[in-house]
C-alpha beads as a LAMMPS data file, in Angstrom:
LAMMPS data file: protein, C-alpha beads

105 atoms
104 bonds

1 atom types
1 bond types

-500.0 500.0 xlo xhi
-500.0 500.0 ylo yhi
-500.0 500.0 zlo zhi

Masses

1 110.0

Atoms # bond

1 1 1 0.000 0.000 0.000
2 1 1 1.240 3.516 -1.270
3 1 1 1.731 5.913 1.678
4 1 1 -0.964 8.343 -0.551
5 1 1 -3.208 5.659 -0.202
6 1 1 -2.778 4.783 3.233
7 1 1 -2.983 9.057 3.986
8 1 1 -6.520 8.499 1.925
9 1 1 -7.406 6.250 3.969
10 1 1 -6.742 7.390 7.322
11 1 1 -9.157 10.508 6.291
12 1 1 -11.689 8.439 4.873
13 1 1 -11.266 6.780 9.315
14 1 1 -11.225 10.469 10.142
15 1 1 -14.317 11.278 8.420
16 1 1 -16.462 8.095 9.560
17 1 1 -16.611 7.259 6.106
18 1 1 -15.542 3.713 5.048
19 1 1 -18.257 3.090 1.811
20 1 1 -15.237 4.625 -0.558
21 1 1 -12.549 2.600 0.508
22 1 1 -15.150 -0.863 0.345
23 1 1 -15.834 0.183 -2.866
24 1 1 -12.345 1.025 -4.235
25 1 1 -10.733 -1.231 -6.807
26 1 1 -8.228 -2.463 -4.570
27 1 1 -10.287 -2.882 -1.981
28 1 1 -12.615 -4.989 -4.232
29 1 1 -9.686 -7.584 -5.897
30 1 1 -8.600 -8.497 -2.298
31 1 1 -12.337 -9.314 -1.401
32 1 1 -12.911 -10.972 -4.434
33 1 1 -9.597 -12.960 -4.482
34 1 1 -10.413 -14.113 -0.408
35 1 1 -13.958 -15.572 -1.805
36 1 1 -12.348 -17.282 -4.822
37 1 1 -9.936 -18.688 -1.872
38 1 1 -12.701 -19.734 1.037
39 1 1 -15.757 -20.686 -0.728
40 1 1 -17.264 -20.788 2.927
41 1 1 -17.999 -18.750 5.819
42 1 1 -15.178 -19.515 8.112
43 1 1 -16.905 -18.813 11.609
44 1 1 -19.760 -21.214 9.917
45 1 1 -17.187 -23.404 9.862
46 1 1 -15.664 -23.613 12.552
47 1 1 -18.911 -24.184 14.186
48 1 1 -19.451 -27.544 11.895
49 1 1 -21.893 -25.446 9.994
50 1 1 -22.326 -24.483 6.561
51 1 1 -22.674 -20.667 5.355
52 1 1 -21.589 -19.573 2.327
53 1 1 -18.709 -16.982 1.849
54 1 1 -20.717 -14.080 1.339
55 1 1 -18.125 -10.855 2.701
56 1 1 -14.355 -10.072 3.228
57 1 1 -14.179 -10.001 6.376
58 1 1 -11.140 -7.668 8.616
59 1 1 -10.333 -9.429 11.588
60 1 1 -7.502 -6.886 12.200
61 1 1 -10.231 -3.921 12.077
62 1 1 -9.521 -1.166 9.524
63 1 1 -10.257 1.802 11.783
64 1 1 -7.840 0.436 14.134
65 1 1 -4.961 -1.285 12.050
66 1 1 -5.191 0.822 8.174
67 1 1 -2.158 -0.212 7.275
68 1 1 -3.597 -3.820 7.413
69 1 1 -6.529 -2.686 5.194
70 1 1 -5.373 -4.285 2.024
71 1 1 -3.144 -7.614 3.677
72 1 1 -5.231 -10.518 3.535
73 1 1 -2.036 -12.056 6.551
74 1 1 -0.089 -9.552 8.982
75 1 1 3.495 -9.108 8.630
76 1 1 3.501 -11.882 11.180
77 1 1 1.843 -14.647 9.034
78 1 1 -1.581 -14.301 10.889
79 1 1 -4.798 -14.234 8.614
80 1 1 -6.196 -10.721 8.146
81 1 1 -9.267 -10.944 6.010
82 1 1 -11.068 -14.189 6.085
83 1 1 -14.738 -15.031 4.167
84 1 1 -17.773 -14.833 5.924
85 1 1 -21.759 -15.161 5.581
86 1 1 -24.215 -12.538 5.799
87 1 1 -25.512 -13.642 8.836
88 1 1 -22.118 -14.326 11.110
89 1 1 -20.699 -10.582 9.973
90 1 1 -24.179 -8.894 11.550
91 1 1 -23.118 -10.891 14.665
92 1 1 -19.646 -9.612 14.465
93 1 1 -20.616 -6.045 14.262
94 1 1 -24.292 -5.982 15.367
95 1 1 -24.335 -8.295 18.553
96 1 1 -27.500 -8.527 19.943
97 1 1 -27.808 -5.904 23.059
98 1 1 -29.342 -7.737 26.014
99 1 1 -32.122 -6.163 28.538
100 1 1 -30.715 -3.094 29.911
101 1 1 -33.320 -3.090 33.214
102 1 1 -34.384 -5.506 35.244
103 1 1 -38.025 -5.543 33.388
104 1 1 -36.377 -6.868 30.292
105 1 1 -37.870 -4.151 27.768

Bonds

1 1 1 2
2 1 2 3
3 1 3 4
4 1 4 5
5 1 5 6
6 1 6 7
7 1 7 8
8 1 8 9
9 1 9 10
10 1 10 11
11 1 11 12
12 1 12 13
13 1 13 14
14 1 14 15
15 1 15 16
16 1 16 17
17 1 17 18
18 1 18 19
19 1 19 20
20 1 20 21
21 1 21 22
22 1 22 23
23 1 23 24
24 1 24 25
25 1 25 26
26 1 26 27
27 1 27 28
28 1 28 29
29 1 29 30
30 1 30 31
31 1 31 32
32 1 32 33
33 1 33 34
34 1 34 35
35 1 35 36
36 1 36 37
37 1 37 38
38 1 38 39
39 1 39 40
40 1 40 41
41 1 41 42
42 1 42 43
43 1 43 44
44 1 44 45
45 1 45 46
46 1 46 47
47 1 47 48
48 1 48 49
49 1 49 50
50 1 50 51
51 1 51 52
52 1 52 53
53 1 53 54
54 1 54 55
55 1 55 56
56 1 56 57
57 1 57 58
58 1 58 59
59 1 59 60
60 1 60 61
61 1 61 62
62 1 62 63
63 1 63 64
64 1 64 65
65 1 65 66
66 1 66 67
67 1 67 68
68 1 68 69
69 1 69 70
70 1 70 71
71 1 71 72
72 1 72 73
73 1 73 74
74 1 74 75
75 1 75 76
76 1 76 77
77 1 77 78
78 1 78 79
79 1 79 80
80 1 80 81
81 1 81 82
82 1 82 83
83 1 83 84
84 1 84 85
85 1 85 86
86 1 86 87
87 1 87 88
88 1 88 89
89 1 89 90
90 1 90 91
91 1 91 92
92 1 92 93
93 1 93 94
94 1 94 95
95 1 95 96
96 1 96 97
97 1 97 98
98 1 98 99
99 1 99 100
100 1 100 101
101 1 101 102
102 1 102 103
103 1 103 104
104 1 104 105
């Protein structure tokens, strides 16, 4: 990754604005290269469960680690983008919030 890009990106983190950098042509021949790789959701799985791959997944989180936004492994041989389903990257990100008062609503 160019140091330009990596500066672009760090303002697209700065501006809370991702969608550009998801939709980017390098952005998009990682993803599509990871799904050619794991034809199935790899929390699925691991879970002896069957989801198809679906999303490129950042287990190293972009807004945290940008300079990992375009490795599918770390520098240390760790995976960095895996393939995941629909439903197991809402649970990721979206985790159901449980009752916040003791009525439960």
């Amino acid at each position: 990754m160019t140091e330009k890009y990596l500066n672009w990106l760090r303002g697209l983190i700065e501006d809370n604005n991702l969608a550009p950098f998801y939709q980017s042509r390098e952005f998009r021949r990682i993803s599509d290269r990871v799904l050619k790789e794991q034809k199935e959701c790899q929390i699925c799985k691991q879970e002896h469960r069957y989801g198809p791959a679906e999303i490129a997944h950042h287990i190293f989180r972009v807004r945290e680690h940008p300079e990992l936004a375009l490795s599918v492994y770390t520098p240390d041989g760790a995976r960095n983008i895996i393939a995941v389903c629909k439903k197991c990257h809402n649970k990721i990100h979206f985790p159901k919030r449980r009752y916040m008062n003791a009525e439960k609503w």
